[in-house]
C-alpha positions as CSV (number, residue, x, y, z in Angstrom):
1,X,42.1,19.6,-1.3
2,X,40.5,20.5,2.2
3,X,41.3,24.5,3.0
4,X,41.6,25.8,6.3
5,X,37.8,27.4,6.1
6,X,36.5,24.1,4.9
7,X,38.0,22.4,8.4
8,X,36.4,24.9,10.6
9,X,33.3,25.2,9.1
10,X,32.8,21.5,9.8
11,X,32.4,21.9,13.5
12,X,30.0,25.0,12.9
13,X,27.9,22.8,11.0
14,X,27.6,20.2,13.4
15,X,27.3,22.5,16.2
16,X,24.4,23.5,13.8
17,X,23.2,20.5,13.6
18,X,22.8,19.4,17.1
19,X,21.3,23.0,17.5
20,X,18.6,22.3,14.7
21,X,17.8,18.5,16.4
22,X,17.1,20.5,20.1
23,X,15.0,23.1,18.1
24,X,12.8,20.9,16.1
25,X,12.2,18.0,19.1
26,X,11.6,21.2,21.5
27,X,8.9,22.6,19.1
28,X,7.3,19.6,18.7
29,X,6.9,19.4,21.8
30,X,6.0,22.4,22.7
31,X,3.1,22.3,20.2
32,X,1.8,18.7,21.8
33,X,1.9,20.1,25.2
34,X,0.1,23.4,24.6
35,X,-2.9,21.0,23.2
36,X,-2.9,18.6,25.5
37,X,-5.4,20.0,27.9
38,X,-7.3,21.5,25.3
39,X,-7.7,17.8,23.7
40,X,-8.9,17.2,27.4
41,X,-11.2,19.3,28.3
42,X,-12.6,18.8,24.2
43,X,-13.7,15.3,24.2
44,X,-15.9,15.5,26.3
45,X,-17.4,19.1,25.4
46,X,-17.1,17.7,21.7
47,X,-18.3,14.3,21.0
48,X,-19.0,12.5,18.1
49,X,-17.8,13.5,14.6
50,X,-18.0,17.1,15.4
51,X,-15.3,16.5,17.9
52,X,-12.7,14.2,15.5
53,X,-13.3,16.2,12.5
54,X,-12.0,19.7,14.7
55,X,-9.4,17.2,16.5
56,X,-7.9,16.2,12.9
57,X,-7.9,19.5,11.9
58,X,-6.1,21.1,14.5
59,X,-3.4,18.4,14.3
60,X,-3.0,18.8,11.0
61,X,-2.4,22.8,12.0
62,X,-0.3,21.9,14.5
63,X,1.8,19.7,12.3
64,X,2.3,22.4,9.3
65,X,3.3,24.8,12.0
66,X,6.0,22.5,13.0
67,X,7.1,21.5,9.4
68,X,7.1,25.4,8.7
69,X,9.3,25.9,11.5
70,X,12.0,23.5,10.5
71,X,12.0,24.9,7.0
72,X,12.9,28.1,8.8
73,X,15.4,26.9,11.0
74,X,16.3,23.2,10.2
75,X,17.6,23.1,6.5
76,X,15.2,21.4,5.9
77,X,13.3,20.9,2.8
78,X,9.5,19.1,2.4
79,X,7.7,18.8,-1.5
80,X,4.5,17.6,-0.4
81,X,2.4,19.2,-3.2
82,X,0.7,15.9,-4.5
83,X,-1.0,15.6,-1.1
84,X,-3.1,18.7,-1.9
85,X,-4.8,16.6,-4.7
86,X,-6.6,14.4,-2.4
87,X,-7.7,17.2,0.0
88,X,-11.4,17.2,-2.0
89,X,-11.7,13.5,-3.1
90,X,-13.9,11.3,-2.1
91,X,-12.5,9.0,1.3
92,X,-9.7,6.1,0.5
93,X,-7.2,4.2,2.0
94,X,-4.1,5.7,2.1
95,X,-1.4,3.4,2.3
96,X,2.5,4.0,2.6
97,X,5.8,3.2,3.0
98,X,7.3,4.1,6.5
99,X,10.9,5.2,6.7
100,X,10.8,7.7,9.8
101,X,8.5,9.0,12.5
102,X,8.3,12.0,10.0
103,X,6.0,11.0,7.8
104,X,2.9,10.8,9.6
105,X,3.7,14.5,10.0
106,X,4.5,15.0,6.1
107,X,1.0,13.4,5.5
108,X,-1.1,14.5,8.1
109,X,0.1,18.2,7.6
110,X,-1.5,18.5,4.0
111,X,-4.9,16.6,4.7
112,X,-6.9,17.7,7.6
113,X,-9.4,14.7,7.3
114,X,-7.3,12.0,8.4
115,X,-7.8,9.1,10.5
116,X,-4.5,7.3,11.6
117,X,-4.0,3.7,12.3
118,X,-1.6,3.9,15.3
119,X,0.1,1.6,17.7
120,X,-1.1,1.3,20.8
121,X,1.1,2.3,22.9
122,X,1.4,6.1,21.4
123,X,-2.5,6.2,21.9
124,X,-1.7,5.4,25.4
125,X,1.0,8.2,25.2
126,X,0.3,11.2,28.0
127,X,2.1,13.5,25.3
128,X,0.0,12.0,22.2
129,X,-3.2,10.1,23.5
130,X,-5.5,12.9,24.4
131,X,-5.1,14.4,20.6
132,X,-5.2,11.1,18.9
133,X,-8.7,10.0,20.7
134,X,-10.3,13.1,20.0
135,X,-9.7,13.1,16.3
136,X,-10.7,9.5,16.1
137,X,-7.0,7.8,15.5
138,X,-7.4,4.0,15.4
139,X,-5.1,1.8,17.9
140,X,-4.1,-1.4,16.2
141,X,-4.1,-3.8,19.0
142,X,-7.2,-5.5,17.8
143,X,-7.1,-6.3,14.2
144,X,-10.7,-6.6,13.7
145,X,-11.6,-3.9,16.1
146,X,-9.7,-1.3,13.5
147,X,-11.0,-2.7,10.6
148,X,-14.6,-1.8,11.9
149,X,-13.5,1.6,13.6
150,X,-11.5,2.5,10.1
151,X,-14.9,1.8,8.0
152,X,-17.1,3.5,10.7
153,X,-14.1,6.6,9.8
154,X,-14.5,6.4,5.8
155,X,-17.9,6.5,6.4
156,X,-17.6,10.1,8.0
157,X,-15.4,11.1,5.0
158,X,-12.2,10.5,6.4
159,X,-9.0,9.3,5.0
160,X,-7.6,6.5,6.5
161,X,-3.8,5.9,6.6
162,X,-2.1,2.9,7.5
163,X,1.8,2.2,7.1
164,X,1.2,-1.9,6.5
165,X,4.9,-2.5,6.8
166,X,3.8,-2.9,10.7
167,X,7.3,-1.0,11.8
168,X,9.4,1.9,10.8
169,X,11.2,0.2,7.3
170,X,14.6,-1.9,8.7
171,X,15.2,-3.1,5.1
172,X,14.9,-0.5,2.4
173,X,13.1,0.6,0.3
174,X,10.3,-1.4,1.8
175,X,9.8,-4.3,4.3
176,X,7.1,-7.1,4.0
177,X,3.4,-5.6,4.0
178,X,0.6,-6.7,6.1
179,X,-2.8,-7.3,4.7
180,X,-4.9,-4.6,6.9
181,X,-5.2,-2.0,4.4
182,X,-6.4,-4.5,1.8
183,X,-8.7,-6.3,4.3
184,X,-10.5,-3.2,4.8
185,X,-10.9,-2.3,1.5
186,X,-12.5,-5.5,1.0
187,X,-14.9,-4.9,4.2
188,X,-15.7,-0.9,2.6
189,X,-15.1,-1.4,-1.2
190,X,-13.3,1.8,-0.6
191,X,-10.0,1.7,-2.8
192,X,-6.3,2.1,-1.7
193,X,-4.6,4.7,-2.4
194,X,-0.6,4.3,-2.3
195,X,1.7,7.2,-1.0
196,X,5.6,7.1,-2.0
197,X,7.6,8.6,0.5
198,X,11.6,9.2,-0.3
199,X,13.8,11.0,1.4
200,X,17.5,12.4,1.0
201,X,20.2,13.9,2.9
202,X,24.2,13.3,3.4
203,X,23.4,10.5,5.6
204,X,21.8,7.2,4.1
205,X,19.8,6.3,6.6
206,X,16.6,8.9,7.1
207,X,16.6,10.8,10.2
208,X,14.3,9.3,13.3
209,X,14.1,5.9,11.4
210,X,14.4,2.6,12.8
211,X,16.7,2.5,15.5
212,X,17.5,6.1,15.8
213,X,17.8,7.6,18.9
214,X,16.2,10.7,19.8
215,X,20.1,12.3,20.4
216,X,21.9,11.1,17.6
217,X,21.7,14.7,15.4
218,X,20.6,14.4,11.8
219,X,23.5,15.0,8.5
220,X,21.3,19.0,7.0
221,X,20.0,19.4,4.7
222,X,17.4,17.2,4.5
223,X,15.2,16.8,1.7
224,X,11.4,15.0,1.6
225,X,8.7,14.1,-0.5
226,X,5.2,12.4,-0.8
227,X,4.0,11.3,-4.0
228,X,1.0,9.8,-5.4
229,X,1.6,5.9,-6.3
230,X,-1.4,3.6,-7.9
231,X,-4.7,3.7,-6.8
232,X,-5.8,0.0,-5.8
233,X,-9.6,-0.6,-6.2
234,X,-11.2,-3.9,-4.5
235,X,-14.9,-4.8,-4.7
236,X,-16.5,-4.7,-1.2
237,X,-17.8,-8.4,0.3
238,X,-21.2,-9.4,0.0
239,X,-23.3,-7.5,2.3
240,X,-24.7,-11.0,3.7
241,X,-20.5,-11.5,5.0
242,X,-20.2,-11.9,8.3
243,X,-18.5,-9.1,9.8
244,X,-16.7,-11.3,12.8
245,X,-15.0,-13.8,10.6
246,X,-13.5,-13.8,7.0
247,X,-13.9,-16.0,4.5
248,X,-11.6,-17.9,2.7
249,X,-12.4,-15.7,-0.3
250,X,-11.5,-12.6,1.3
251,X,-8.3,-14.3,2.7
252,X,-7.2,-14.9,-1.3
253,X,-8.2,-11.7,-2.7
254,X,-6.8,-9.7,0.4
255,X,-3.6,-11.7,0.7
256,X,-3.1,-11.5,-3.6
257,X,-3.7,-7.6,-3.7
258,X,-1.1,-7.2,-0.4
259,X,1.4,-9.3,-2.8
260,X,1.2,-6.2,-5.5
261,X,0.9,-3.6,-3.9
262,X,4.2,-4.6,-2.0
263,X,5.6,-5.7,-5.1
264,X,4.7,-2.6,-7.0
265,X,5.7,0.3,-4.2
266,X,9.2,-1.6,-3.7
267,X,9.5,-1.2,-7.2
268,X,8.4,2.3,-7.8
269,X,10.2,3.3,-4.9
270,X,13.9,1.3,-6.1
271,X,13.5,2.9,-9.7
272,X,13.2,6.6,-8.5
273,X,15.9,9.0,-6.8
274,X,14.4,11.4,-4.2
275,X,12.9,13.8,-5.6
């Protein structure tokens, strides 16, 4: 049976919810524009991988801040512990599924050697671009271009992280993968690492996910995680391969490893609740 307190403490919540959405866009925000110039005036004062190793890290900064500040003042909750284990390891391809605009900033927040594989138009972004080239992020408009930019990045000791699903997910838990991350790790015999993001709040669908609009206020609490899926090994090509065109080999092995790791991630993340 609904009380009287249990009716009016609806509206309070919502009114605390719409108060939490302003707060955590307006921080975010806030924390892009007071680095924008900086990014500016560093690129050029930085160059090289002196200037996209400090341009990770201080995005990565940047992005715990943020995450910090909507534990405080968001109900929101983040377990993001398994991150930490990669922090020290050697450079892989980090590969996961995509169910909001959050989870770059889950990821990103815990490693502060990342290289993101990003659409083109947020490099383009006047609120994003300047950060993103300076700490080396990789536009996906030319698929053979980021291939080559992504190995140049895992050979400066960089992670790499690609969400091969293309788009945020439309058709959970996981929509059809692309071959990019398993093309590269043919290119840099680097393996691939997979990443299971879940999510869970009162409201099925994950807040900022496909089709959400920036004023539609999320259902608090809300709770996230990243966890550490199979790692996904694949032999590097023949250094006589040419680097411009792929062979029919590659095409096979890339398109058969793309085929189980989607098979194997939309199983993993089916059989387990949020956690």
């Amino acid at each position: 049976m609904t009380t009287r307190a249990d009716r009016n403490a609806k509206p309070l919540w919502a009114a605390y919810e719409y108060l939490a959405m302003g707060l955590g866009l307006s921080f975010l925000a806030l924390i892009c524009l007071l680095w924008l110039p900086f990014a500016l005036i560093m690129r050029p004062l930085l160059p090289g991988l002196r200037g996209r190793r400090f341009g990770q890290l201080i995005i990565s900064w940047g992005f715990r801040l943020y995450l910090g500040f909507l534990r405080l003042a968001c109900a929101s909750h983040y377990d993001l512990r398994d991150l930490d284990a990669l922090r020290d390891q050697p450079p892989r391809i980090l590969v996961a599924n995509h169910p909001s605009l959050l989870d770059v900033v889950l990821i990103v927040s815990r490693l502060p050697n990342v290289v993101c594989v990003m659409k083109d138009s947020l490099m383009r972004n006047i609120l994003l671009g300047s950060a993103a080239r300076l700490a080396g992020y990789i536009s996906n408009k030319g698929p053979l271009e980021m291939v080559l930019q992504a190995g140049q990045a895992l050979d400066e000791g960089a992670h790499v992280l690609l969400f091969p699903e293309g788009s945020r997910t439309r058709q959970f838990p996981l929509d059809a993968l692309n071959n990019s991350a398993a093309l590269i790790a043919r290119r840099t015999g680097i393996p691939i690492q997979s990443l299971l993001i879940r999510f869970s709040s009162p409201d099925p669908a994950p807040y900022l996910g496909k089709g959400w609009p920036l004023w539609r206020k999320p259902k608090l609490p809300q709770y996230w995680s990243v966890r550490l899926g199979p790692v996904y090994p694949l032999g590097a090509e023949p250094p006589t391969q040419s680097k411009t065109a792929i062979s029919p080999m590659t095409r096979r092995e890339t398109a058969a490893l793309t085929a189980r790791i989607e098979t194997e991630l939309r199983y993993f993340l089916s059989r387990n609740p949020p956690s």
